[in-house]
N, C-alpha and C positions, 0 to 999 in steps of 0.2 A: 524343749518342745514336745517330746516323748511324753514326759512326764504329765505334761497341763492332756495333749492327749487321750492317755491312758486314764486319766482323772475323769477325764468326760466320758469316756465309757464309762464306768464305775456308774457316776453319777447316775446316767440316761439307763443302765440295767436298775437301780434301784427305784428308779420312777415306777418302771415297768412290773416292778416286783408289785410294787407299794400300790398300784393303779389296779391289777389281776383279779378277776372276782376270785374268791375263794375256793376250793374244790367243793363241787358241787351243790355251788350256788345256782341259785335260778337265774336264765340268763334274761336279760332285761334288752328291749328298744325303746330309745329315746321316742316321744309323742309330742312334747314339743319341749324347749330350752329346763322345763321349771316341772316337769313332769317324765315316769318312766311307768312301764308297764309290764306286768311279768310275761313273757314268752313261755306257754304253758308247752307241753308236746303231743304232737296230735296222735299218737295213741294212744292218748290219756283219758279218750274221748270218743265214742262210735255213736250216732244216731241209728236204731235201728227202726224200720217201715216196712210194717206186718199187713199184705193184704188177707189172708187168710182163705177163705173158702167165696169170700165177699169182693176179694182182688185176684181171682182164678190162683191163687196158691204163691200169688209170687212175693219176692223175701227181698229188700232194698238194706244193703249197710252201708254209711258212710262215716268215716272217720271225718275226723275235724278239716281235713286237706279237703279229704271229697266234698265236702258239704260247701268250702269257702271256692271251691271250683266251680258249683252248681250258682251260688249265689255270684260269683262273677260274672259269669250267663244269661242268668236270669234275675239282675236284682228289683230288691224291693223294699221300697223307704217307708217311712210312716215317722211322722214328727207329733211329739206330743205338747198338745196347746198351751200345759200349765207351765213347763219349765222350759220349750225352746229346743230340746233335745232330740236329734232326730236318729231313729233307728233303721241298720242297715239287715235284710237278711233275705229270704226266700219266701213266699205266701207259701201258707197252710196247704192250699190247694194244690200248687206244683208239688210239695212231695208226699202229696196222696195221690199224685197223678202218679205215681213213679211204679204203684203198687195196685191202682184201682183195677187195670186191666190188662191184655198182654201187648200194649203202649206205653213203655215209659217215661217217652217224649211229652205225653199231653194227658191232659185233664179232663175227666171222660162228664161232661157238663150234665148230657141226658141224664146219665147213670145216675149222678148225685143227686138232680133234683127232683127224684120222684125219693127220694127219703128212702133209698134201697139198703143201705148201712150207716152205719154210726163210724163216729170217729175218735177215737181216745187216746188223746194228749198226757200221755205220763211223764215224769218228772226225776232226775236222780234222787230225791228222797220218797221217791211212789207216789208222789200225791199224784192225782191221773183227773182230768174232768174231760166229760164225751160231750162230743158236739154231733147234730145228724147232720149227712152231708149235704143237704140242701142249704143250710144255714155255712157249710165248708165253702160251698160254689156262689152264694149271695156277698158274704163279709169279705173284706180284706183282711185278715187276719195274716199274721208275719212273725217267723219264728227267726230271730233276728239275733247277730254275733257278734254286732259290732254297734257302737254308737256316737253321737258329734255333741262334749257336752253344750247346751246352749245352742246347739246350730253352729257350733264353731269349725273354722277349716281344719280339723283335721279330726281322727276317727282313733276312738278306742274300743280294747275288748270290753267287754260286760267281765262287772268282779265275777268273782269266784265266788264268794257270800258277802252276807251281810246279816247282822244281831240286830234282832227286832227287840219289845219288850218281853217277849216271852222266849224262855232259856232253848231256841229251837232255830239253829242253823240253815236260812234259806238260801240256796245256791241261786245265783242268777247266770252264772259262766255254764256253758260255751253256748248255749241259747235261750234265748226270754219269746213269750210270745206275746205280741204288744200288739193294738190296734184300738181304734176309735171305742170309747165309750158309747153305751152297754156294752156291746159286742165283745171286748175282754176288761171287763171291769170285775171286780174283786178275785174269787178263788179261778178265775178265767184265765187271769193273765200268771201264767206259770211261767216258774223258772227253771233253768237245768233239762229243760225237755232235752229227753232221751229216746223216747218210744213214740209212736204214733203207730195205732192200731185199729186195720176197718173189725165192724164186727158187726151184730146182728140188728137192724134197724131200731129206735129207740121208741118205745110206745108213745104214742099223743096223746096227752091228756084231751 
């Protein structure tokens, strides 16, 4: 009896061995039975929000933590018509509010919509495009971390990248900024945003 015992330990530790990710492996959570997703680590990851001289000087960082805290607060969906796909995150505007004035509860509406500064979306590989804040305070725009493919019930991260046809690595992980066509349609709809920076109002044509 000992024996058949002692056997099933043996057994049930070598399950355990044989099941172990590997040292340092990326740790993974299940999304659903037929799918997994890598659990990135949120210092891996800071969004910073630059008011500058245009946001009386004040300076916003948020690691990946702070940012999925803000977006629990305050979320914000936007589902895209072609594929069914609905994205979870924060509007553009909430976290220019964080920086626009010495409020970082709310989003200073007047301020923006007299086109008093610029707004510029940069990206982990620098690609950057400026929007004026009139157009921040009109659109929906949503700088988003999470996504449902299809509409489906449950939520994944945004990849890390993806290979286009040209030999150039575009990040879309830890945020995309996504919203209604025009409004971010072509080099608009950035990935990777990192930065978001008020600045000097944008000339009008």
């Amino acid at each position: 009896m000992k024996t058949k015992i002692a056997l099933v330990g043996v057994a049930v530790l070598l399950l355990a061995l044989v099941l172990a990710p590997a040292a340092g492996a990326a740790a993974t959570v299940s999304a659903r039975a037929d799918e997994t997703v890598a659990v990135l680590p949120s210092a891996a990851w800071m969004m910073k929000a630059v008011g500058g001289k245009y946001g009386n000087g004040r300076i916003k960082e948020l690691t990946y933590r702070g940012f999925a805290k803000l977006r629990k607060a305050s979320e914000a969906t936007w589902t895209d018509a072609d594929t069914g796909d609905v994205y979870y995150g924060v509007t553009l505007k909430r976290l220019v509010g964080l920086v626009d004035d010495n409020k970082p509860g709310s989003f200073n509406e007047a301020k923006a919509a007299g086109n008093s500064y610029s707004v510029a979306v940069k990206s982990l590989d620098g690609f950057t495009y400026t929007w004026n804040s009139a157009d921040v305070a009109a659109l929906e725009i949503i700088v988003a971390t999470h996504y449902s493919p299809g509409g489906a019930d449950y939520r994944v991260t945004l990849p890390l990248g993806e290979l286009r046809d040209t030999p150039r690595w575009i990040p879309a992980w830890p945020a995309k900024l996504v919203g209604a066509e025009p409004d971010t349609s072509g080099k608009k709809r950035i990935g990777g945003v990192n930065r978001i920076m008020l600045g000097a109002p944008l000339v009008q044509d």
